[in-house]
N, C-alpha and C positions, 0 to 999 in steps of 0.2 A: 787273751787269745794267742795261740802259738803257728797259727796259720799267717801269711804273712801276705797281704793281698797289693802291694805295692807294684805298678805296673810300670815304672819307670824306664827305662832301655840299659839306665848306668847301671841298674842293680839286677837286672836280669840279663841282658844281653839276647843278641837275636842270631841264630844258626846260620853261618856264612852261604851253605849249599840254599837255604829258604831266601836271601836275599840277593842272590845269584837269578835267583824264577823271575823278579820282581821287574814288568817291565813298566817304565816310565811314563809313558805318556797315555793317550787317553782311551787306547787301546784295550787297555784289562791286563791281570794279571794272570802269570801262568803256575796252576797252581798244583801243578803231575805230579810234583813228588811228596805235596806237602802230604795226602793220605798215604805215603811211605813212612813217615816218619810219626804217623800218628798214634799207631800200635806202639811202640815204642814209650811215648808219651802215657798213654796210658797205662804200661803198665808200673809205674811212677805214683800213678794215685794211689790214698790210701781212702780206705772204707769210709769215709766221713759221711753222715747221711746227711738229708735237707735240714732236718728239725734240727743238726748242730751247728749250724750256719749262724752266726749273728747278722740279724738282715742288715743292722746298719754298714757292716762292714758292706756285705753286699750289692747295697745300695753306693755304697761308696765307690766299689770297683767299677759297680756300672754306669755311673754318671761320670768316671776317669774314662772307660772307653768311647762312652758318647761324644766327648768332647774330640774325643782324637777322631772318632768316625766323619766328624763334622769337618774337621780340619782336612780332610778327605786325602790325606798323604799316605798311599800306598804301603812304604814301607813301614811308617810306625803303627800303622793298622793288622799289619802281617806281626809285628815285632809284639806287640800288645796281644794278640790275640794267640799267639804262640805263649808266652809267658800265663795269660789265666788257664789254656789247655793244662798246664802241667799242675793247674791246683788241683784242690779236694774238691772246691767247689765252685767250677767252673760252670757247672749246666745251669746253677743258678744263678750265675752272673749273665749269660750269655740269651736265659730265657725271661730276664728281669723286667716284669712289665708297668713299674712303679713311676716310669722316668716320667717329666713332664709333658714329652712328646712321646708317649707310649712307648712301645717294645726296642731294642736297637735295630729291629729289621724295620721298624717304619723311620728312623733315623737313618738308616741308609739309603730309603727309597727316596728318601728326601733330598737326598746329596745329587738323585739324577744318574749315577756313574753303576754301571752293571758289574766292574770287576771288585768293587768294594763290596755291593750286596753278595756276591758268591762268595767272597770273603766268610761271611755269616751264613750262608743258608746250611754249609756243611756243621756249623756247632748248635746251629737252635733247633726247638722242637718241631717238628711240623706244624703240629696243628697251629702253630703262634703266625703263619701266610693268614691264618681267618681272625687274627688278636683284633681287637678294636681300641682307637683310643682314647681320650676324653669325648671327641664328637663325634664316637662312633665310626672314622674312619679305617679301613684295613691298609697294611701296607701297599692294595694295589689302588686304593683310592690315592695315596700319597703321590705312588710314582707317576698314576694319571697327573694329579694338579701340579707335578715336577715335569710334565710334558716328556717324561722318562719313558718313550719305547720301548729301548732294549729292557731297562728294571721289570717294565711291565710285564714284556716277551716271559724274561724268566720267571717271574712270579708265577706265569698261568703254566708253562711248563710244570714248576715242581709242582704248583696246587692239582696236576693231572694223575699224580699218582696217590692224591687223598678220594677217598672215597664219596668224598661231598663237594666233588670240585665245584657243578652245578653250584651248590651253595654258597658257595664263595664268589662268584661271579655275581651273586645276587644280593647280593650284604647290602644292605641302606645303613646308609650315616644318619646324625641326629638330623641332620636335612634332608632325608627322603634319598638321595641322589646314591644310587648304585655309582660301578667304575664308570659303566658307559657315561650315566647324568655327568658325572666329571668329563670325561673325553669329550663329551659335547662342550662345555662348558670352559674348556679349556683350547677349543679351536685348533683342537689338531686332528685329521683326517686320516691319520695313519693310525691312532693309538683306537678310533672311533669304529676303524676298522676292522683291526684286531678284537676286539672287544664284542665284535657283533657275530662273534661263534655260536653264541645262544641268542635267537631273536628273543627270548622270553623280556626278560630287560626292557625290550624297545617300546612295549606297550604300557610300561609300568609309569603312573607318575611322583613327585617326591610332596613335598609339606607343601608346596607352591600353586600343586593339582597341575605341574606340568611333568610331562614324559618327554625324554631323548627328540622324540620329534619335533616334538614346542619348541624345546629348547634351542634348537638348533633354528630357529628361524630371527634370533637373535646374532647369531654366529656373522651375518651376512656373509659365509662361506660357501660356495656354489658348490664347492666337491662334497661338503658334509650334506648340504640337502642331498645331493642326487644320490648319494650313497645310501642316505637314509628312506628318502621318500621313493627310488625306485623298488624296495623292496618288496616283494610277494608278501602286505600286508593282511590282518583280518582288521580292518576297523573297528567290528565289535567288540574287539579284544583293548582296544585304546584306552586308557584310563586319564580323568582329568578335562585339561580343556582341550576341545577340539584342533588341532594343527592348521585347517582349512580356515578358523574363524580365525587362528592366529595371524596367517598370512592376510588376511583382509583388513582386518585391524592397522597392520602394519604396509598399509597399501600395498605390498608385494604382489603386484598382480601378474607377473610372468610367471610367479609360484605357483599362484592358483591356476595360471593356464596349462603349467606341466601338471599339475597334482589331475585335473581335468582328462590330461592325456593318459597319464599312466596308470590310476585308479577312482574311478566312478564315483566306487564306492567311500572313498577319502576325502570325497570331494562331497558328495551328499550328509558326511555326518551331522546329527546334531548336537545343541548343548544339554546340558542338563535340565535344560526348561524345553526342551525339544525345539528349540528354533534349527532355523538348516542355515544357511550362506546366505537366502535371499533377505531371511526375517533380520540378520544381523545389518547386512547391506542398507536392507529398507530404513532399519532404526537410525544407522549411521549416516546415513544419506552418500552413500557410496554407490554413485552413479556407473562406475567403470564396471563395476562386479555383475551388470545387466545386461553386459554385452556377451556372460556366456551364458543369458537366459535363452537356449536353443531344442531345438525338440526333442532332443535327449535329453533333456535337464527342466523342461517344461515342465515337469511333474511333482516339481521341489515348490513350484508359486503356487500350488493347488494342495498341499501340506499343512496340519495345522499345528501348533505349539501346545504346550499342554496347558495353556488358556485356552484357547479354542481359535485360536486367532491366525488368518492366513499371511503374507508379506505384505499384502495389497493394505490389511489393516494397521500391520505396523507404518505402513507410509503416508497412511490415515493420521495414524495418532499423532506421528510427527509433525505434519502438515506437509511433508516434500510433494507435493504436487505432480512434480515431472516423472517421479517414479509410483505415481499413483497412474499416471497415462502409459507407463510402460506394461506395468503390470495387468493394466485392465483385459486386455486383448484376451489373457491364457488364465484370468483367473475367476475364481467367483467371488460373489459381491458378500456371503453372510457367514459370520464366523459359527462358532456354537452355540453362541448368547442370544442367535438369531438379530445380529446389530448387521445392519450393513455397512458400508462405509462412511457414510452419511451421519449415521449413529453415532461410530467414531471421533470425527473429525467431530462433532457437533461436542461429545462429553469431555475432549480433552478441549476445546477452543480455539480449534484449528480455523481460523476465518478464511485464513487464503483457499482449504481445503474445502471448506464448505462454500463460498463461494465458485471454484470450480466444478464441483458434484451440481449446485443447483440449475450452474450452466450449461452442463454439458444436456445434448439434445435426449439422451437417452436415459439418465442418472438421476434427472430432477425429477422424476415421479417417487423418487424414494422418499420423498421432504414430510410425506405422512404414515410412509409404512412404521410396521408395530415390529420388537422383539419377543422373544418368547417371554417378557413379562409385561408384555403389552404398549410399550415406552414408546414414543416416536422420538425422533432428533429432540422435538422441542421439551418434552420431557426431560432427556438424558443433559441438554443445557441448562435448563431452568435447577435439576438436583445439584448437579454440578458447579452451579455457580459461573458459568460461562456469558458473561455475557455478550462477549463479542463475538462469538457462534449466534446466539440465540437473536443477533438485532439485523442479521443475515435470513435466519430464518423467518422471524414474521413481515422481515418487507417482501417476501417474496410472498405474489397474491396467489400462489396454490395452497398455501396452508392452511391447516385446518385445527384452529389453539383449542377445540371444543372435544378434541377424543380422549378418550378415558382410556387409563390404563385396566390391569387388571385389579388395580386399586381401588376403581372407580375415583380417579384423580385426572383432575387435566392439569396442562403444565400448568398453571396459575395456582391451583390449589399446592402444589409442591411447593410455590416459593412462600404461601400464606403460612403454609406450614411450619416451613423454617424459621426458626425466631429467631439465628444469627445477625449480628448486629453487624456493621460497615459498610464500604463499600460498595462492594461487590454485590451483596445481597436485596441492597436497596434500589441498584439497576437492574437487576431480573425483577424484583418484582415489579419496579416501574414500566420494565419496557411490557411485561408482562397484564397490565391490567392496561394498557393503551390498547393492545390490540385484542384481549378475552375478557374485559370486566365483569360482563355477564356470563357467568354459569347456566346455559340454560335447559339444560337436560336435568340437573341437579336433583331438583326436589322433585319432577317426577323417578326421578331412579330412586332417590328415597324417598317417599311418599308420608312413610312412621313419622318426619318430622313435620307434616302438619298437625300430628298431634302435640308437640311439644314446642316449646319455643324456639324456636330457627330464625337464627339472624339473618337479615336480609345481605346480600351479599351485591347487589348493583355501586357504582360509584357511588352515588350521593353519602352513601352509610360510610364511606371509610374518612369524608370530609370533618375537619376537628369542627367542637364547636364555633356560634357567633364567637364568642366571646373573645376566644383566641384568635378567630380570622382578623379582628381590627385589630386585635394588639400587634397582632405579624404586622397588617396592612400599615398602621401610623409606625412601628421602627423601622420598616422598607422606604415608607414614605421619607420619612427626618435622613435615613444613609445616602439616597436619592436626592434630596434636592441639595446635600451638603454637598456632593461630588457634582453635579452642575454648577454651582457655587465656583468652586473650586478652578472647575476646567473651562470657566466662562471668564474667569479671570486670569487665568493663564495664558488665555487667546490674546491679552492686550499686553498685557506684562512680562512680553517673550526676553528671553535669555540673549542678554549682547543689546537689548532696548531698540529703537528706531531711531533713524538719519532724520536730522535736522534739516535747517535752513542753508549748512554749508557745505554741502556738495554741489557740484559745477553744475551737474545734471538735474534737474529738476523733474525726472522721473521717478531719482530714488529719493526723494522727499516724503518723508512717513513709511518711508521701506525699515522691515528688520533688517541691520547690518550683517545678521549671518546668512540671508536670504539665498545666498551659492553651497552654503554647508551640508551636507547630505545627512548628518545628524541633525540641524538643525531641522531639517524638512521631514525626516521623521518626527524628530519631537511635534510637530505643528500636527501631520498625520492622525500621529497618536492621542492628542487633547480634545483634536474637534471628533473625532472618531468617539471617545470617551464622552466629551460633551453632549452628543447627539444621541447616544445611547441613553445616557442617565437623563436628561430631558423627555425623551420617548416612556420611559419606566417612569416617571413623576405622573404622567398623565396615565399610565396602567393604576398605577395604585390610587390616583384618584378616582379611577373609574372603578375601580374594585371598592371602595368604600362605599359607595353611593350609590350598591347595587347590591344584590341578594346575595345568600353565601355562595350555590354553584356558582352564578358567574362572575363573583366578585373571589372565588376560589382560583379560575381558567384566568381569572386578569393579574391575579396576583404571580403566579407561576408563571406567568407570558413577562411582567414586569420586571421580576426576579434574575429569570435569565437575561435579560437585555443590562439590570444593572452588573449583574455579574462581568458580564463583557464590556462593561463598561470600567469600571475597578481594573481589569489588565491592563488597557492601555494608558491609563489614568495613571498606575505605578511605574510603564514604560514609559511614560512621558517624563515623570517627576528624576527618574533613571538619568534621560539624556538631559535635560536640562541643568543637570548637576555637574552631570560630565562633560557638558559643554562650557559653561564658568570655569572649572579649573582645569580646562584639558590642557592647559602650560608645565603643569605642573605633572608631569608622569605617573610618577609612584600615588600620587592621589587621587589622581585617576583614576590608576588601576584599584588600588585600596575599595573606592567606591563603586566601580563595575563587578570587582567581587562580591562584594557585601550584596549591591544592590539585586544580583542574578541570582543568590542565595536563595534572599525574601521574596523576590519574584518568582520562584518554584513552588515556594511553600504557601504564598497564598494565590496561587493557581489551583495546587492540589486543594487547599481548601473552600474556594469559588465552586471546584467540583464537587466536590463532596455537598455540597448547599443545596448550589441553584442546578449547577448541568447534570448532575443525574438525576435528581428527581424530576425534571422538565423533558429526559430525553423520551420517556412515554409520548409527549404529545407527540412527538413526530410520526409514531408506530399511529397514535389515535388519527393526526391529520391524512396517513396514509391510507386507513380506514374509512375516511369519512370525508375526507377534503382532497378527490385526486388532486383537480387540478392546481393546488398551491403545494403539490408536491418537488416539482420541479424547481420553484421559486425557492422551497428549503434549502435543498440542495446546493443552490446555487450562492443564498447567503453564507451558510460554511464554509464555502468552499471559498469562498471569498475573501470572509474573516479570516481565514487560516495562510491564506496569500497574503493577506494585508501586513496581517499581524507580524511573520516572516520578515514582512520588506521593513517593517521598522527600528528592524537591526542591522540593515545592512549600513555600515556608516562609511563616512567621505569625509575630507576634507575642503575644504574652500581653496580657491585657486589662490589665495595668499598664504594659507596655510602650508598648500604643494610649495610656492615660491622659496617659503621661511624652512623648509624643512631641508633644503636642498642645499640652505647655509648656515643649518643650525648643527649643532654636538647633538644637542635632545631635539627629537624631532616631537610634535605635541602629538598625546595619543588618544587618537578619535578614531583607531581602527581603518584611517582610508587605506586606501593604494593607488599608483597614479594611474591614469587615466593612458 
């Protein structure tokens, strides 16, 4: 090649009158005469076309002036660029869009500095203001994220005399985000400013499904909101997620109270599931955003989602209660599915929700209404699997377990139905045949099944055989008397032993030594508590053997539960007693209050699974049929459940406080001093 593309300053030299222009600082450079001297220059070239260009060379020269561009020193940018002016093949150096970072006019926008890019804009193409680069940026996306005003200024300047200027303002990178998405994104008010010549942009969202306005609520910039959200918007026009549910999310609620002030309609949008502000709020349990429930804006609780569903239900589903009693006032009770609130809160297992609906004076008649497929609450608990809705609804004595869906199903036959296995499944249908066992409308509504074989459907039919009720009843019997066994001998063989003959006092003579200890006193608690339980269960299961299967059925499940409550504190006992022997010793202590808390979770969970759910029916059945030792239930639970509590509250002994106060290791028994 005889073109010689070397852009050095020693082998070319720079024109004393062009370095004269050049001024220093950060001001820009003055560039009047350099189109004097350009004709000139030009007519210097020779005919060489593009096709005789060797790119490599070309790529060469252009990655030599990039480098200098970067270096951003005015005059070897002026001296460099003078020098490729006078080759053959300058246009394709100067329009080279191979670089790594795209074209050299996005390498200048980069630099931030406006008298370097006018440098360039007099030798490139036009059309290369709309180039793109690897991620689709233009050089006015660069000088946005260079936080470059002035670059920017000019940029839209010369793009004003292309005829797609519009088009250029609207360019998305490989990230959705036009200049403006950058100006937002970049936290500058001035550049967000400028930029907002076309509102078209502002409605548009990028890959993220957020637009200019989302974006900016990120910013925590005051001037960019108000810049942005005061404008004369169409909502309609908004693409992505809505600005209003942004600011909620982001608890900005003086946002939401400007966006309120300055447009309505900004403030009413929905999502793409058509919820508005409240349905979002309801969901999130965003109490604040209820304060601009007012009678302008009343109209949004009375709105429904493209489920059918109003705010009132999302605060159902949730269970938030409080915004279930803000809402009630302005809204109605039935979504599209015909579910009222009641429905709701019953199929997701909102207790605290259904507990308030049953309460309130006016809402607890809904406890038997139907939806448009016939369902009541108790239904939509029982398919669902709820049970802790559903043990809400049948204590309450207005209910009615016998209505039939459009199925011809009452809630009982739904949980027969479900052949799922755990849990879950096996408390709806317990709590569920305590208080519906009989079907009694059944077989007159099908009647064709007295011609066929129809299983009897009363309790006694679900009872297992003789055969297996005494095999249950003799291994409940042998688990039973062994855990009396057990906790009748741990009543005398207490932990730390009993006082002798040689204490001064003759009070604590046959006294346990740790008798002040608060773990001690729990552990005692917990044995005889277990002892009297499993004693009480020995005589159930003796009375279950020696009696017909129903009621040797009702003694076994009553015995069941008692031994089951009997085993917790049995392994709470055995807990402290351990940790009371080595509570000198810390780390083994600890070691074995870990371990011991473990297996104490896990055969809880499986006590329940056993005896407490299938046993939780009788209470639904004694609620039915046994008022008056309703109260008495209650009152054992509630009991056991205090008890049981207290017997992990631990102490130490007033020698123990003494020893601790002059030891390194203190012993660890959990006290603290008094």
């Amino acid at each position: 090649m005889d073109v010689k593309l070397s852009i050095g300053e020693e082998e070319v030299g720079m024109d004393a009158s062009i370095r004269e222009l050049v001024q220093k600082d950060e001001g820009g450079t003055s560039l009047n005469m350099l189109d004097d001297g350009r004709d000139s220059m030009k007519e210097e070239k020779t005919a060489r076309t593009a096709e005789q260009q060797d790119p490599a060379e070309v790529y060469a020269a252009a990655r030599k002036l990039a480098d200098v561009i970067k270096g951003a020193n005015v005059e070897d940018i002026i001296s460099t660029i003078e020098t490729l002016a006078r080759q053959t093949d300058s246009s394709a150096i100067f329009n080279f869009r191979g670089l790594s970072w795209g074209s050299l006019l996005h390498i200048a926008a980069a630099t931030g500095k406006s008298n370097i890019l006018r440098l360039l804009l007099d030798h490139v193409d036009a059309h290369l203001i709309a180039a793109q680069d690897d991620w689709g940026n233009t050089p006015l996306h660069i000088a946005t994220k260079a936080k470059a005003l002035e670059v920017a200024r000019m940029l839209i300047r010369r793009a004003r005399d292309l005829p797609n200027f519009e088009e250029i303002l609207m360019i998305k990178n490989k990230h959705g985000n036009t200049a403006l998405h950058e100006a937002v994104l970049s936290r500058d008010v001035g550049l967000v400013s400028l930029l907002m010549e076309d509102l078209e942009p502002v409605y548009w969202e990028n890959v993220d499904r957020k637009c200019p306005l989302y974006l900016a609520l990120d910013t925590d910039n005051s001037e960019i909101l108000r810049v942005l959200f005061s404008l004369s918007l169409e909502p309609s026009r908004i693409q992505g997620m809505p600005p209003i549910h942004g600011a909620i999310v982001r608890c900005n609620y003086d946002l939401v109270a400007k966006i309120l002030e300055w447009n309505m309609k900004l403030f009413a949008m929905i999502d793409s599931r058509g919820g508005n502000v409240f349905h979002l709020a309801a969901f999130l349990n965003k109490r604040r955003v209820f304060k601009f429930l007012r009678p302008e804006t009343e109209y949004l609780a009375r709105e429904r989602d493209m489920n059918g569903d109003l705010p009132i239900h999302i605060a159902s589903k949730m269970g938030h209660v409080a915004l279930i009693k803000k809402l009630l006032p302005v809204s109605q009770l039935v979504n599209a599915r015909g579910e009222s609130i009641l429905h709701v809160a019953a199929k997701y297992g909102r207790a605290s929700a259904v507990t308030y609906i049953l309460g309130h004076p006016d809402l607890g008649m809904l406890i038997n209404e139907r939806d448009h497929d016939g369902n009541t609450p108790s239904h939509l608990a029982a398919k669902y699997l709820q049970p802790s809705a559903l043990i809400h609804l049948l204590l309450d004595e207005r209910v009615n377990p016998f209505l039939l869906n459009h199925q011809r199903l009452a809630a009982l036959d739904i949980a027969v139905k479900d052949r799922r296995r755990g849990l879950r499944p096996a408390l709806v249908f317990t709590l569920l045949m305590g208080a519906s066992h009989k079907r009694l409308d059944l077989i007159i509504l099908k009647p064709e099944a007295r011609d066929k074989e129809f299983p009897r459907l009363d309790a006694d039919e679900i009872l297992p055989a003789p055969g297996r009720v005494r095999n249950i009843i003799n291994t409940l019997l042998l688990v039973a008397t062994l855990v009396t066994t057990v906790t009748f001998t741990a009543g005398f063989a207490i932990p730390g032993g009993l006082n002798g003959s040689d204490p001064a006092s003759k009070d604590y003579r046959g006294m346990a030594t740790m008798l002040d200890n608060r773990m001690f006193q729990a552990f005692t608690i917990c044995n005889t508590f277990a002892m009297f339980c499993s004693m009480t269960s020995v005589v159930g299961f003796m009375l279950a053997y020696l009696t017909g299967i129903p009621l040797a059925t009702a003694s076994c499940r009553l015995a069941g539960l008692l031994l089951s409550i009997a085993l917790l504190p049995m392994s709470a006992a055995f807990l402290l007693g351990v940790t009371l022997t080595v509570g000198k010793l810390p780390w083994l202590a600890t070691t074995i209050l870990i371990l011991g808390s473990i297996f104490f979770l896990i055969i809880t969970g499986a006590l329940f699974s056993m005896f407490i759910v299938p046993l939780s029916g009788c209470f639904i059945y004694f609620r039915n049929h046994l008022h008056p030792i309703r109260p008495l239930v209650y009152w054992f639970i509630h009991a056991y459940i205090n008890i049981f509590r207290e017997t992990f509250i631990l102490d130490d002994t007033k020698e123990d406080r003494t020893a601790r106060k002059t030891s390194a290791s203190p012993p660890l028994d959990g006290g603290r001093e008094d």
